[in-house]
C-alpha positions as CSV (number, residue, x, y, z in Angstrom):
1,X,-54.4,82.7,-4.0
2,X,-52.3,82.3,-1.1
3,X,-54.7,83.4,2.3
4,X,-51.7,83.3,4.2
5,X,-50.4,86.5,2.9
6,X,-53.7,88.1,4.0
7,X,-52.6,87.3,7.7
8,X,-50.6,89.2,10.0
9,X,-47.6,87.7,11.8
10,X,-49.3,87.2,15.2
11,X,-53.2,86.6,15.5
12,X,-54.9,87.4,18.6
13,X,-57.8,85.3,17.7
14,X,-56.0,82.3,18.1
15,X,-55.5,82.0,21.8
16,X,-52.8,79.4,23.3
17,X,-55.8,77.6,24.5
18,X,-58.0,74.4,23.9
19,X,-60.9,75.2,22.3
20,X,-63.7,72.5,21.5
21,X,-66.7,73.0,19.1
22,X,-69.6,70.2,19.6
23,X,-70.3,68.1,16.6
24,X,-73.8,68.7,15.2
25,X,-76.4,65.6,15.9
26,X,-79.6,65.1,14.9
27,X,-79.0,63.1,11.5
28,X,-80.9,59.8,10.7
29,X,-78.2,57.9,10.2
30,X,-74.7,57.1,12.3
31,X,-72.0,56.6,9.1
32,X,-68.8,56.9,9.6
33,X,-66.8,60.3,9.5
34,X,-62.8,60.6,8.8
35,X,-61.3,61.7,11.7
36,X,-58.0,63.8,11.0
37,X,-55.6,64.7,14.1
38,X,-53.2,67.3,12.4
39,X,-50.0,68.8,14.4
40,X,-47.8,71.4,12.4
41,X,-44.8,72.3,14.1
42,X,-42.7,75.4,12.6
43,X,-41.9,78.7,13.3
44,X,-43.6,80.4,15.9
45,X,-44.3,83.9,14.9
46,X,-46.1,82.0,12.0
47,X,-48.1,79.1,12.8
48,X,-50.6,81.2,13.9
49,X,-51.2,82.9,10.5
50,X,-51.1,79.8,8.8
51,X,-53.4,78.0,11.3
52,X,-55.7,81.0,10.8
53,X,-55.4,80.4,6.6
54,X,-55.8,76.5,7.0
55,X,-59.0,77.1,8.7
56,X,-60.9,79.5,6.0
57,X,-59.3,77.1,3.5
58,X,-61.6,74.4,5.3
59,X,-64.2,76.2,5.2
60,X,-64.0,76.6,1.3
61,X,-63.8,73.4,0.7
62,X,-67.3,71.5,-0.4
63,X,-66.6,68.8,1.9
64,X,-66.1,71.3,4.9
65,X,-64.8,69.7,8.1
66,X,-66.1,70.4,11.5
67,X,-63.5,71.7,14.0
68,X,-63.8,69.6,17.4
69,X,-60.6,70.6,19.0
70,X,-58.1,73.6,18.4
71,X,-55.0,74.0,20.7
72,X,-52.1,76.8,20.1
73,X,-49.0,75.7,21.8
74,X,-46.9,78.0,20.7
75,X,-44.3,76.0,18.7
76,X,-47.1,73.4,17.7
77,X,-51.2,73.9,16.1
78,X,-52.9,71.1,17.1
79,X,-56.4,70.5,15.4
80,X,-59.0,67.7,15.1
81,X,-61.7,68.3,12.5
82,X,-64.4,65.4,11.2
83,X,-64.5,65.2,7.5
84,X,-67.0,63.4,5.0
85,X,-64.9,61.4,3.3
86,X,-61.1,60.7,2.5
87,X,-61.8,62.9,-1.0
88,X,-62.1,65.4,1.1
89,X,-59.3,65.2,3.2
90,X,-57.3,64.8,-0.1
91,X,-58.5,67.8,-1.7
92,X,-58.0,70.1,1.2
93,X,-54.3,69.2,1.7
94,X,-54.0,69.5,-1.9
95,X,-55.3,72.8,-2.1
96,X,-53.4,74.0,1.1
97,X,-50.1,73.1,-0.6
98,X,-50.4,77.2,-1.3
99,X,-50.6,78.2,2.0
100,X,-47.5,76.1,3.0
101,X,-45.4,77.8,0.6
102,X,-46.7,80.7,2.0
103,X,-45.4,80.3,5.2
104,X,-42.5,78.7,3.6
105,X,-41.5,82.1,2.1
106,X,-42.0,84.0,5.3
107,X,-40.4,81.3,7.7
108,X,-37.4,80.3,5.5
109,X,-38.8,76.4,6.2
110,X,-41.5,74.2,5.3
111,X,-43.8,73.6,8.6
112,X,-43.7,70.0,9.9
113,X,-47.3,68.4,9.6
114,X,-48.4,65.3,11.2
115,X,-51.7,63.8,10.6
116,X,-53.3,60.7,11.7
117,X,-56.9,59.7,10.5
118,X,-59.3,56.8,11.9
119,X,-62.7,56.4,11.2
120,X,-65.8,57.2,14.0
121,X,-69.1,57.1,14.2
122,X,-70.7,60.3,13.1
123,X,-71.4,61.8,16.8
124,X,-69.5,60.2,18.6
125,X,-66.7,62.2,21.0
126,X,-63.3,62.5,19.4
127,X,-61.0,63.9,22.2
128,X,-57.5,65.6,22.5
129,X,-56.5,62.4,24.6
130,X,-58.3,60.0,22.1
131,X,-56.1,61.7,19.2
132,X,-52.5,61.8,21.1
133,X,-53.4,57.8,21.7
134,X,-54.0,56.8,17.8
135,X,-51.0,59.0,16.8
136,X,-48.6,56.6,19.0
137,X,-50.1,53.8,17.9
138,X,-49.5,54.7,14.6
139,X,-45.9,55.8,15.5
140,X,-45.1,52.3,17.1
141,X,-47.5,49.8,15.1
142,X,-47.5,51.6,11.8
143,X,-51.0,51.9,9.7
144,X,-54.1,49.6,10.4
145,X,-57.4,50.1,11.1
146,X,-57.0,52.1,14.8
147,X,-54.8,55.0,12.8
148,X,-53.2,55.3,9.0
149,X,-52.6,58.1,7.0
150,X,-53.6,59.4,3.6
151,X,-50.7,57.1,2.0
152,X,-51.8,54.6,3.5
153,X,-55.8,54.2,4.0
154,X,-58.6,52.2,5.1
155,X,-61.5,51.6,4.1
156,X,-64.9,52.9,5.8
157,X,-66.1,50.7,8.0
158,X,-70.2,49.1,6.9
């Protein structure tokens, strides 16, 4: 099913503004959590429809991410969501490989999507500024334990 096709061109609901959601605390235990910093880059008039898909894809998925940080910059979608494991990162760009093609037939071009992962402490604050300074360190320095990417992972800290 492609959720994209459900969404109009332009989405008020996604406003060109940060948005953060607080991460939920109260669990016995501090493990780690994947951290994903995502940035697609594409056509304008749709990113917002497929940022809108991408996000009730998420919360389909049985390892559902929480959403820290949203940002709508017009020609980029920046989000930061906290996911259980690396499965589950896995499985949701896997299944959003439909709502790419999506926007692929609407645009007339495949988005660009970056993503960098790292591990944290479940918890702990992931910030905007945090994210932007793991992504050039991977640009510059290449995978390793402060940024990689699903291609190239690392294991959970103990």
């Amino acid at each position: 099913m492609d959720i994209l096709a459900k969404r109009p061109r332009a989405s008020a609901s996604h406003p060109r503004a940060t948005r953060s959601l607080p991460y939920p605390q109260g669990l016995r235990e501090r493990r780690p959590v994947i951290v994903e910093s995502r940035t697609i880059r594409g056509d304008h008039r749709y990113l917002a429809g497929l940022a809108a898909a991408l996000r009730e894809r998420s919360a389909e998925e049985a390892g559902a991410p929480v959403e820290v940080h949203f940002a709508d910059e017009g020609d980029r979608i920046h989000v930061i969501v906290l996911w259980r494991s690396p499965t589950d990162v896995r499985e949701f760009v896997e299944s959003a490989h439909r709502d790419l093609l999506g926007f692929h037939a609407r645009a007339g071009a495949f988005p660009e999507v970056e993503r960098v992962l790292w591990w944290a402490a479940e918890g702990s604050a992931v910030t905007a500024q945090e994210a932007a300074s793991r992504t050039d360190h991977l640009r510059e320095h290449g995978p390793g334990r402060r940024a990689f990417t699903l291609a190239s992972p690392v294991p959970a800290p103990v």
